[in-house]
C-alpha positions, 0 to 999 in steps of 0.5 A: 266448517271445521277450519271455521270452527278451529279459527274460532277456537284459536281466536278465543285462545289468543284473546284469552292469553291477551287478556291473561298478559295484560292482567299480569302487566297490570299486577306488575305495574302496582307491584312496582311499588314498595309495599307498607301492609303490616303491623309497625312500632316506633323505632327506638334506637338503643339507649334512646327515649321513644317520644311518647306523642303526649304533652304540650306543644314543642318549645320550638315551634314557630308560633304566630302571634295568633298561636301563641295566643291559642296555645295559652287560651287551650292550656287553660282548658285542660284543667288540673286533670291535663285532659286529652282527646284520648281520656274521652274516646275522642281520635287523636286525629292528624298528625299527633295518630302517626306520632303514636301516643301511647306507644300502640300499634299501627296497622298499614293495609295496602293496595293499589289505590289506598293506604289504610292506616289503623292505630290500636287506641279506639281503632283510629283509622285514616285512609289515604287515596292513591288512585284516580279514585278521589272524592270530590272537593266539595263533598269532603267534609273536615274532620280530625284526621282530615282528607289525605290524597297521595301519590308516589315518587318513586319508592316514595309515597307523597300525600297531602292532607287537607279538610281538617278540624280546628287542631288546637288538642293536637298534642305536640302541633296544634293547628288551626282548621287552615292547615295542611299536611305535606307526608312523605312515607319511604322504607329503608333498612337500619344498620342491622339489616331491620326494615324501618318505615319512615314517615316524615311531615309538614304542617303549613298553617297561617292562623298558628306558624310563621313558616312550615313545622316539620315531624319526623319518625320512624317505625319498625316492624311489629313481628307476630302481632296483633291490633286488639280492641281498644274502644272505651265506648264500649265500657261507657255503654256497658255501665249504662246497661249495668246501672239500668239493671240495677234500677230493674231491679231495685223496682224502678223505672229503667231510666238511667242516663249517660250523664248518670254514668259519668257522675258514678264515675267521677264519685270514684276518682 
């Protein structure tokens, strides 16, 4: 019985320190690859302009009869304010967040089978599947930062971003809800020695380009930062709550509406 139990005792003990090796494989084998977690800012090079993400779409880009035709249909939208998505809580969306309007902050968050990124502005979020993980075509549904799946080669994370919205608001690279995004994320280190993060991009769509448009940009570490709030949501729903308060006060009927608010917004401008 004694020998019994002792064999018993051992086998547990190998099993344990099994189980023990194959998880540090495991951890290994995801740590093999670079790590993105933390907060980045564009990289400036000195004496350069950091590109600002706003403005209209690049002079160079290979526009299709189409696109030429919805690029001037658009411009006509915007009225003398120059309206953009930002100006109404709306997320930029894919690819004008990871050109970084504005100049804020963004977040990476890794792990072994996704890659969250968050831009400060309105917390726009995109995440992006790395693992077997992956939701099923037909249940994706489009949206302005679109479905992202990645996976690496080498140090090198490679995603493709389908199930997009009609992009035609998107800054520098309008598209068409045909479109599809080729990403590439690597890092690297600068002549000084700074970590830099490289992103670049290749929007294919039939409906806007005569051949694939390419994006580049790099971003640097953000050292002792944080994303705060940024959600102009919240300001709209406070002035409705404030207009509300002053009905109440006044004896009247709680009534207020969102269409109130935007109307003593815009007597103020």
């Amino acid at each position: 019985m004694v020998i019994l139990q002792n064999m018993s005792a051992a086998s547990k003990i190998v099993m344990a320190a099994t189980a023990i090796l194959a998880s540090g494989a495991v951890a290994a084998a995801a740590s093999t690859h670079p790590d993105f977690t933390g907060l980045w800012k564009a990289y400036v090079v000195a004496g350069a302009q950091r590109a600002s993400g706003f403005g209209g779409p690049r002079a160079d880009l290979p526009l299709t009869e189409e696109g030429k035709r919805r690029v001037e249909e658009y411009k006509k939208l915007l009225g003398p304010e120059q309206a953009n998505p930002g100006a109404y809580c709306v997320d930029y969306g894919t690819p004008t967040v990871m050109e970084m309007p504005g100049g804020y902050p963004l977040e990476f968050i890794q792990k072994a089978d996704q890659l969250t990124i968050i831009y400060e502005v309105e917390n726009e979020t995109r995440r992006i599947y790395t693992g077997s993980r992956q939701l099923p075509v037909e249940k994706r549904i489009p949206s302005r930062g679109g479905y992202s799946q990645g996976h690496w080669e080498g140090d090198t994370l490679v995603v493709k971003t389908t199930d997009l919205l009609d992009g035609r608001d998107q800054g520098a690279h309008p598209h068409s809800d045909q479109a599809t995004i080729d990403e590439r994320f690597w890092l690297s280190k600068d002549k000084a020695g700074k970590s830099v993060l490289n992103y670049e991009a290749s929007i294919t769509d039939p409906v806007y380009y005569t051949a694939p448009v390419k994006i580049q940009r790099k971003y640097e570490p953000l050292q002792d930062g944080f994303i705060l709030p940024y959600r102009c949501p919240d300001d709209f729903w406070y002035s409705l709550l404030d207009l509300r308060t002053e009905q109440l006060k006044a004896g009247k009927p709680a009534n207020a509406r969102m269409s109130d608010v935007y109307k003593a917004r815009e007597a103020k401008e």
